[in-house]
C-alpha angles and dihedrals in degrees: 000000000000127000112347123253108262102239107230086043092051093047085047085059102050088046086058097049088048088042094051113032107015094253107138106201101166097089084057110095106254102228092072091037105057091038084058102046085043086058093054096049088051096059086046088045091227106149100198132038098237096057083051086056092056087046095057094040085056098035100036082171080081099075086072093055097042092049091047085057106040090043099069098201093192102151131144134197113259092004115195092013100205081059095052090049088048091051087041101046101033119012102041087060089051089052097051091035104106092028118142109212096248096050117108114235106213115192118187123214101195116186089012093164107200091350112265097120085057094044086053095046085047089055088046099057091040096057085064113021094018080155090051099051087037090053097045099249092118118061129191124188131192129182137171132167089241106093088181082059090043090060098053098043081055091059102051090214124151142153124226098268087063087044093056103103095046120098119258082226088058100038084059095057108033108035141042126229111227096179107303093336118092123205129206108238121267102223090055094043084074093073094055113073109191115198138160112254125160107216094213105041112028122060124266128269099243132215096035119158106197124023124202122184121152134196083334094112089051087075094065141064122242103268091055090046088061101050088050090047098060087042078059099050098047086048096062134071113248104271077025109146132238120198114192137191119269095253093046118099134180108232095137111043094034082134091059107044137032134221112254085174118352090198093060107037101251124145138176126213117261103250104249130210115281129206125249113256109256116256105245114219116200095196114100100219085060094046093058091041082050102051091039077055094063097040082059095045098044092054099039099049123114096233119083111243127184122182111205114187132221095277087063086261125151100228095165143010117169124233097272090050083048095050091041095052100028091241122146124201084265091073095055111112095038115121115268095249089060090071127089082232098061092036090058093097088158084070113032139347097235102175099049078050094058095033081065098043095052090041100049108011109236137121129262128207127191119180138191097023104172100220115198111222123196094248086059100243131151114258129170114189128186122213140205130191119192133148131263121237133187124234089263090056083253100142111241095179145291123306109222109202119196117191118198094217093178098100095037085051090056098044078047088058088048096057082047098063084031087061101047085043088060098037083055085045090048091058095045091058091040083062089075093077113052092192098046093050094048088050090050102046092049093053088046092048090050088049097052092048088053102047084043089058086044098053093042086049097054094048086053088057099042093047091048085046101061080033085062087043097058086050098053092054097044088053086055106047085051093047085054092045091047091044091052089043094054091050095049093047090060086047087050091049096046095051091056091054104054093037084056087043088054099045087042095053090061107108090227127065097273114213118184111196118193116229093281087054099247125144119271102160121015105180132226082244096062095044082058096051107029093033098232121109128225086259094054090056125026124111088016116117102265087216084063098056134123115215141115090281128090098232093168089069082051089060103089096040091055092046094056092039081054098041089051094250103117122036096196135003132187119188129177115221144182114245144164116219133222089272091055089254120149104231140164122245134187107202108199111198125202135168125253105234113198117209100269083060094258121127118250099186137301139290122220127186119192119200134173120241125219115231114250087251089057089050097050087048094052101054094043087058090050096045 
C-alpha cells in the first residue's frame, strides 16, 4: 500500500474533515480507512497528511474526490440472491401478518449506495402488494451519507452491466429501456423516498417495520456498531426485522434483537415494556381534576418539557425546561430559532428534528448530547422529539423532551464498580471449592479463547470482505475507462480514413507540412509523381528534400502561409519527375487552419501542367 500514514497526522486529518465539512470519520476502523485516504494521496501524488491538509484548504474542489473514494458505493440488485428469497418467502408475510388495511407498512434502506438495494426491495413488495406501494401505503426509504450516489439512486438510471443480475421477466415489468440505459418506472418511484442521513450522527427514522442495512457496519469499529445499533433498535417497531449483510454479526446487542436465522443475517426486534393503557373517567368534576393533574404534573416534572406549536411557537416549557435553558413565562410565544436550544447546531440539529416530526409523525431521539453550562460543569441530555395530539387525534404541535442523563451517567458508572465489587466477591467465595473453581476457570478459559477466535474471525471477514469491495470498484472504474477508450479509438480510425479518403481523391500529389515544415502526409499521388514513399519522408523537413522539385523556390510561400500572411499561393515551376521527364508543375499553398482559428501547418498540392501544344492538340481533338 506504500508508506504508512503517520498517526497524529492522520487524526489531524480526519479533525480537519469533521471540522470543515461536517464528515465525522473517527468511528470508521482505521486500517480501510487509511488504505483508502492513502489511495487518494497517491493519485494526487501528496506524501504526508499534512501536506494533504494544505491541498484541500487551497483546492476545496478536493473534498468531492476524497469522499468518492473513501464512500465505496459497491452495491448490486438482489445481492446475495438466497437472502433475498428467504426475505421475500418467509419474512415479508410475517411483516404484513397482523395489518389492518389502513396501516402504513415503513422500510427503511439504510447505506443504499446508488439505489439499487432499495429498487430491488421495491420489486419485491410489488410482486405481492403492487396497490399498496402504488397508493402510498407502502414507504420505502433509503438514505445514505453520498449525495453523488444519492443522485444517481434518484434518477433510477442503469446500464445493462448493472442490470445483469435482474430477470428478463422483471426488467420487463418494472423498468423501461431508453437505448442501452434502463429506468426504474415512475409510478413505482413514488414509493421510494432518497434522502441523506448519516447513521451515526443523525437521529433514526422511527416506526419502521422492516431495516435493511448491508455490508455498511463493516466499515466501523465497535464502538461506532453499537451506537448505530441502538439507533437501530429505537428506529424499529417492536417484532420489527432487521436484515444484515453476510459478514455483520450481533455480538454486541444480542439482548436487543433475536435471531430470526443466524445463517442469513435476519433479526427481529426484542419485544420492550409497554405502558399500561389510561383509565378514562366520564364524570366532569374528574375531567377537570384530570386535566389540573396533568398541568401540575407537566410543569413539576423533572424532565424538561417544551411544547412548540404548528407555527414553529414555543407555547410551554415546564420549570425544569425554564431553569435548564434560562427561559422565563415572558418568552413563551417567540418562534422556536430565537432560542439558545434551537441555536446550539454543534450539538443537534433541533429544527430539522421538529420539521420530521411534523412531516411524517414519528418520534426522534437523540442521546448522549453533551450540554456546556456557565459554571463549567459536565451535562449529557437526551432528547426527544414527538409530536402533540389533541384528544380528537387532531395534531397541536411537537413535545420536545429534554432528559438531564448526568446523574443517571454517573449512577451508571457506580453499578459498574458494584459490579465489578460482587463479581470480586463471587470468586472469593468460589475459592472455597477447589474443584468447583478449577472447573470453572478452565470452562472460562475455554470460553475466552473461543470469543477471542471469534472476534479475530469475524475481523478477518469483515476486513476480506471491503478488500473484495475495493476491488469490485476498482474493476469497475477501469471496465468504463477501457469501454470510452475503445470508442474513441474507432472514432479516431475513422477519422483517419476519411481524412486519408479526402487528401487521396485531389487530383495533384497533396503534401501537409506541420509549423516546422516537416512532412505529416505525403500521398500516394505524389509518390507517384516526385519517386519517394511515405516512409522515405515524414517526418523529414520538406525544404531538405531531394526530389525533382525546387523546394528552395517553396520556402518563402509556405513561411508566409504559416505566418498568417498569405491566405492562399500558386506558383508555376519547372520539375522533373520520377521518370526524368522535364514537366511543368503549378504548386498551389495553403495554410492549414485548426479549429480555434489558429494555423497548424500548410497544404501543397503539386500538379502537373499540360504544354500549350498539348493543349492545342487536345481541344482540336475534342471539337
Amino acid at each position: 500500500m506504500g508508506n504508512v500514514l503517520p498517526e497524529q497526522q492522520f487524526e489531524t486529518l480526519l479533525e480537519y474533515l469533521r471540522d470543515s465539512r461536517g464528515f465525522d470519520f473517527t468511528g470508521y476502523k482505521r486500517t480501510s480507512l487509511a488504505r483508502r485516504v492513502n489511495r487518494r494521496m497517491q493519485e494526487m501524488q501528496i506524501e504526508s497528511p499534512v501536506d494533504y491538509v494544505d491541498y484541500l484548504e487551497v483546492h476545496p474542489e478536493e473534498f468531492i474526490h476524497l469522499f468518492n473514494t473513501i464512500l465505496i458505493n459497491v452495491t448490486d440488485f438482489f445481492r446475495d440472491p438466497p437472502d433475498w428469497e428467504y426475505l421475500r418467502d418467509e419474512i415479508l408475510p410475517r411483516m404484513f401478518h397482523g395489518k389492518k388495511p389502513n396501516d402504513t407498512v415503513r422500510v427503511w434502506s439504510a447505506g443504499c449506495a446508488s439505489g439499487q438495494e432499495a429498487y430491488t426491495l421495491a420489486m419485491l413488495l410489488a410482486e405481492a402488494h403492487r396497490s399498496d406501494l402504488v397508493s402510498g401505503r407502502i414507504k420505502i426509504y433509503a438514505t445514505d451519507v453520498d449525495e453523488e450516489a444519492l443522485t444517481q439512486a434518484r434518477h433510477g438510471d442503469y446500464g445493462a452491466e448493472e442490470m445483469k443480475s435482474v430477470s428478463e421477466d422483471l426488467r420487463e415489468r418494472y423498468f423501461e429501456r431508453t437505448d442501452e440505459r434502463y429506468v426504474f418506472r415512475r409510478d413505482l418511484r413514488r414509493a421510494v423516498i432518497f434522502g441523506r442521513h448519516d447513521l451515526v450522527q443523525d437521529a433514526p427514522i422511527s416506526h419502521i417495520d422492516l431495516l435493511i442495512c448491508r455490508n455498511t457496519m463493516i466499515y466501523f469499529n465497535r464502538e461506532t456498531q453499537q451506537r448505530i445499533l441502538n439507533h437501530f433498535r429505537f428506529a424499529l417497531n417492536d417484532g420489527g426485522f432487521l436484515f444484515l449483510g453476510k459478514s455483520e454479526l450481533l455480538l454486541s446487542r444480542g439482548d436487543a434483537f433475536t435471531p430470526v436465522d443466524q445463517g442469513r443475517r435476519v433479526f427481529t426486534k426484542a419485544p420492550g415494556v409497554r405502558p399500561e393503557p389510561p383509565i378514562r373517567e366520564d364524570e366532569t368534576s374528574r375531567l377537570m381534576a384530570a386535566e389540573a393533574a396533568r398541568a401540575a404534573a407537566f410543569e413539576s416534572a423533572r424532565v424538561g418539557q417544551v411544547l412548540v406549536d404548528e407555527r414553529g411557537a414555543v407555547v410551554a416549557a415546564n420549570q425544569e425546561a425554564r431553569g435548564l435553558f434560562d427561559l422565563s413565562l415572558a418568552d413563551l410565544g417567540r418562534p422556536l430559532e430565537d432560542f439558545e436550544l434551537a441555536r446550539y447546531k454543534p450539538l443537534l440539529e433541533l429544527r430539522s428534528l421538529v420539521d420530521r416530526s411534523y412531516a411524517e409523525g414519528g418520534a426522534s431521539l437523540v442521546s448522549e448530547i453533551e450540554w456546556p453550562t456557565a459554571d463549567g460543569e459536565d451535562r449529557f441530555i437526551e432528547v426527544q422529539v414527538m409530536p402533540a395530539r389533541k384528544q380528537d387525534g387532531e395534531p397541536m404541535g411537537v413535545s420536545i423532551t429534554f432528559t438531564d442523563m448526568t446523574h443517571a451517567r454517573g449512577l451508571q458508572g457506580e453499578l459498574q464498580l458494584a459490579k465489578k465489587e460482587l463479581e470480586t466477591a463471587y470468586e472469593e467465595l468460589q475459592s472455597t471449592n477447589e474443584e468447583l473453581e478449577t472447573t470453572n476457570e478452565e470452562l472460562q478459559s475455554s470460553n475466552e479463547e473461543l470469543e477471542t477466535t471469534n472476534e479475530e474471525l469475524q475481523s478477518s471477514n469483515e476486513e476480506l470482505e471491503t478488500i473484495n469491495e475495493e476491488l469490485q470498484s476498482t474493476n469497475e472504474e477501469l471496465r468504463t475507462i477501457n469501454d470510452q477508450l475503445r470508442v474513441r479509438e474507432g472514432e479516431l480510425s475513422e477519422s483517419g480514413a476519411f481524412a486519408e479518403s479526402v487528401l487521396s481523391s485531389l487530383r495533384g500529389g497533396t503534401i501537409v507540412v506541420d509549423t516546422d515544415v516537416r512532412v505529416q502526409v505525403w500521398t500516394r499521388q505524389a509518390e507517384d509523381l516526385w519517386g519517394l514513399r511515405a516512409d522515405e519522408v515524414v517526418g523529414q523537413n520538406f525544404l531538405n528534400l531531394d526530389i525533382g522539385l525546387a523546394v528552395e523556390q517553396l520556402g518563402e510561400p509556405i513561411r508566409a502561409c504559416l505566418l498568417g500572411r498569405a491566405d492562399y499561393q500558386e506558383l508555376q515551376l519547372d520539375a522533373i519527375n520520377r521518370r526524368g521527364k522535364a514537366i511543368r508543375c503549378r504548386v498551389t499553398c495553403a495554410p492549414l487552419i485548426g479549429p480555434e482559428g489558429d494555423v497548424r501547418g500548410a497544404l501543397l498540392v503539386t500538379e502537373v501542367q499540360e504544354d500549350d501544344a498539348a493543349s492545342s492538340k487536345g481541344r482540336e481533338s475534342r471539337s
